[in-house]
C-alpha positions as CSV (number, residue, x, y, z in Angstrom):
1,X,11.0,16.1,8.0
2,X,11.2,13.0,10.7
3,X,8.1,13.4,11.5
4,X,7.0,13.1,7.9
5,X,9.0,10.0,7.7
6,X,7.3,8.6,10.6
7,X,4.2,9.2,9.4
8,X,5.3,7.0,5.6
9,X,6.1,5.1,8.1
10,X,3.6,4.1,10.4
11,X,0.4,5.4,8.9
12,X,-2.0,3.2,7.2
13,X,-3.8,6.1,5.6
14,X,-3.3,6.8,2.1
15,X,-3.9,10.5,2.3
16,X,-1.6,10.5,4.6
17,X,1.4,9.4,2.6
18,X,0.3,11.7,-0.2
19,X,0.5,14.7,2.3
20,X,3.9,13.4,3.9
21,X,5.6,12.2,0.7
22,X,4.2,16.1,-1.1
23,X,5.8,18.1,1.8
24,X,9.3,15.6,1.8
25,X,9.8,16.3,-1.7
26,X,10.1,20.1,-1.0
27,X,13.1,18.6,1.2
28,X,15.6,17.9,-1.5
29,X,18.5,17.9,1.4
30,X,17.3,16.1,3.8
31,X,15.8,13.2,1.1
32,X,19.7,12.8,-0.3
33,X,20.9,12.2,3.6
34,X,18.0,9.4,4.3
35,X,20.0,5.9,5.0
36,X,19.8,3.3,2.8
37,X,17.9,1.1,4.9
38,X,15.2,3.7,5.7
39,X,14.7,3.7,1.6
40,X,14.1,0.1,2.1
41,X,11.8,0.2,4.8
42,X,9.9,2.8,2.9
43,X,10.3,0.5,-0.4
44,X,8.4,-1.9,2.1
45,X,5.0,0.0,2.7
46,X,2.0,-1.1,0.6
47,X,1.4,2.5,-0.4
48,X,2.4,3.9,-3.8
49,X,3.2,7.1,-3.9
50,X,5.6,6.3,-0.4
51,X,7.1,3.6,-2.2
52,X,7.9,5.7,-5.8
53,X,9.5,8.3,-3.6
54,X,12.1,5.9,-2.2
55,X,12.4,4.7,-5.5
56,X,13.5,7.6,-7.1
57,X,15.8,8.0,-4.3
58,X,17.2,4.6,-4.2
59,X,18.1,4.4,-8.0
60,X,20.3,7.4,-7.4
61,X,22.0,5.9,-4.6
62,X,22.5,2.1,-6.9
63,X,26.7,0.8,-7.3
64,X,26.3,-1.8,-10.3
65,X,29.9,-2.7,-8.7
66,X,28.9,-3.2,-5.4
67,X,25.2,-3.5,-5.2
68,X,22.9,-3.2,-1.9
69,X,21.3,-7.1,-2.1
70,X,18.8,-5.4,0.7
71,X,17.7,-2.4,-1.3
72,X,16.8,-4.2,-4.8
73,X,15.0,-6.9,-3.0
74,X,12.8,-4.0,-1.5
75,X,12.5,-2.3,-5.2
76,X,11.8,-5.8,-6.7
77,X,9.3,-6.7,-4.4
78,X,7.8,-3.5,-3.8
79,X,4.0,-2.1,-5.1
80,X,5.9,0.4,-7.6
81,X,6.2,-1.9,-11.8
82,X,8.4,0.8,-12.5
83,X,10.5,0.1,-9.2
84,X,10.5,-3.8,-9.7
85,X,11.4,-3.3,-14.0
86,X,14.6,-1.7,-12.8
87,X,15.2,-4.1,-9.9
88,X,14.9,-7.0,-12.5
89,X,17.0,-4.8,-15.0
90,X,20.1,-4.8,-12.6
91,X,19.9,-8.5,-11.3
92,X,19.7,-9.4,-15.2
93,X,22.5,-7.4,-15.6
94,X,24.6,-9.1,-12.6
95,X,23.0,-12.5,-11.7
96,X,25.6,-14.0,-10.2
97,X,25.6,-11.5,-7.4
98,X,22.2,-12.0,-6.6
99,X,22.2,-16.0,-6.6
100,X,24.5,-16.6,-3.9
101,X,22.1,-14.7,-1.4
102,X,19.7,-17.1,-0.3
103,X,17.1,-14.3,1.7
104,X,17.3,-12.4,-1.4
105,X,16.1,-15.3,-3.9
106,X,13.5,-16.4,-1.1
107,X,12.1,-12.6,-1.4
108,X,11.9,-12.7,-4.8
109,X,10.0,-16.5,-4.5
110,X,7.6,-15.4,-2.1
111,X,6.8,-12.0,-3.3
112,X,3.6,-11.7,-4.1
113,X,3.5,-9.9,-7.7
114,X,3.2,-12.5,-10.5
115,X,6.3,-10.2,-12.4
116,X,8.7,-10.7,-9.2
117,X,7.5,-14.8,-9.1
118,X,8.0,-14.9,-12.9
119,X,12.1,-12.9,-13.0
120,X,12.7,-15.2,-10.1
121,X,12.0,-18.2,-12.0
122,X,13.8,-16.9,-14.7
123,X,17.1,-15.9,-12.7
124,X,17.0,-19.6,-11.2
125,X,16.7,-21.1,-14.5
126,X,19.5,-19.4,-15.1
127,X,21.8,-19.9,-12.6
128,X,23.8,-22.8,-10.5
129,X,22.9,-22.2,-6.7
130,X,25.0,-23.7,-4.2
131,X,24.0,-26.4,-2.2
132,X,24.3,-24.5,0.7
133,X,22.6,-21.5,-0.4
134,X,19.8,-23.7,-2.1
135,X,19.0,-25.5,1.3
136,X,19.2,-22.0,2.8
137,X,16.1,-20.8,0.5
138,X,14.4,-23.7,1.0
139,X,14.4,-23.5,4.9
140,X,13.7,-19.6,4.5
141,X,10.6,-20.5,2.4
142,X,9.5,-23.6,4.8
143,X,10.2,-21.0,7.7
144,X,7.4,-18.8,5.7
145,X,5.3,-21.6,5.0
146,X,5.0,-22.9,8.7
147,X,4.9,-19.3,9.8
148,X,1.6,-18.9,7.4
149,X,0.3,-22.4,8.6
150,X,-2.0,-20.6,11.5
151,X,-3.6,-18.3,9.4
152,X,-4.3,-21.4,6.7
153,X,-5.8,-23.8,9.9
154,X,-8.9,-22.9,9.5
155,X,-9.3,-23.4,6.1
156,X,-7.5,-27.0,6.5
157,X,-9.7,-27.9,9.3
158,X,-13.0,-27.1,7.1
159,X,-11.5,-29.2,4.3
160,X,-10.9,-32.0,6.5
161,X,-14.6,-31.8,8.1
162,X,-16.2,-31.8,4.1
163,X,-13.7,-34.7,3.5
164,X,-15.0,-36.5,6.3
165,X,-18.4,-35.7,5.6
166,X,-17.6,-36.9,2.0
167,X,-16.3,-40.2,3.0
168,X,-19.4,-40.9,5.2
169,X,-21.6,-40.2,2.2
170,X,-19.5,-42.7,0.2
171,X,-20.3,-45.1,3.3
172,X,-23.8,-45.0,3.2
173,X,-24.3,-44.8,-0.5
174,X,-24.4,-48.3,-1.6
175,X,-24.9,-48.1,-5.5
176,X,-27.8,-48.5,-7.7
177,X,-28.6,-52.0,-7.3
């Protein structure tokens, strides 16, 4: 069965998760024992049927009285509705919890499903944030911003060029007189 969780967890073949996550449920026992943060880093893949199974398990495994901050980030910010409905079912159900972890409200804020953006803004227009964990999501989501500035350049760089080339249109245009 490790070997089947490597494979959920390093392969970026579909049919390969199908095949793993079909022959792991036939391992009822050794499913129950997985640690908590392998559910999350199985939550975590962008594959379905890997992230349902962990799902399954990881709603089993929930304490309403103590929850795991990590393990509902990963369900509400993983490719699963059904994984993210409940995720947004228990933070409803304890917001204050949830709120005074700034990398958990940054995950919700930069996930990139519209439902996770859209409970996020609805949790923070609910709740008081301290200042200290309000400057600590905004630093976490500058820290993702500037992270994702390389990959942007490009883009930014071309914008600048047709702004340039705009303004030396603007220059040599010199009306209709």
């Amino acid at each position: 069965p490790q070997g089947l969780i490597h494979l959920c967890l390093e392969s970026n073949c579909e049919e390969v998760h199908e095949f793993a996550v079909k022959a792991l449920r036939a391992n009822d026992a050794f499913l129950k024992d997985l640690p908590t943060e392998l559910l999350v880093e199985l939550l975590r893949r962008p594959y379905v049927v890997t992230a349902r199974l962990a799902f399954e398990l990881a709603k089993d495994r929930y304490d309403a009285n103590n929850p795991d901050l990590m393990l509902v980030a990963a369900m509400a910010t993983c490719p699963v509705v059904d994984a993210r409905k409940q995720a947004f079912e228990w933070i409803a159900a304890n917001r204050a919890a949830f709120t005074q972890d700034a990398e958990f409200v940054a995950s919700l804020l930069l996930c990139p499903h519209d439902d996770t953006q859209q409970a996020a803004k609805e949790l923070l227009a609910a709740a008081v944030l301290s200042k200290d964990v309000a400057q600590a999501v905004i630093g976490r989501i500058l820290v993702h911003l500037l992270q994702d500035w390389p990959k942007a350049a490009p883009e930014v760089e071309a914008r600048k060029k047709t702004d340039a080339d705009d303004e030396d249109d603007e220059e040599e245009y010199d009306g209709y007189e």
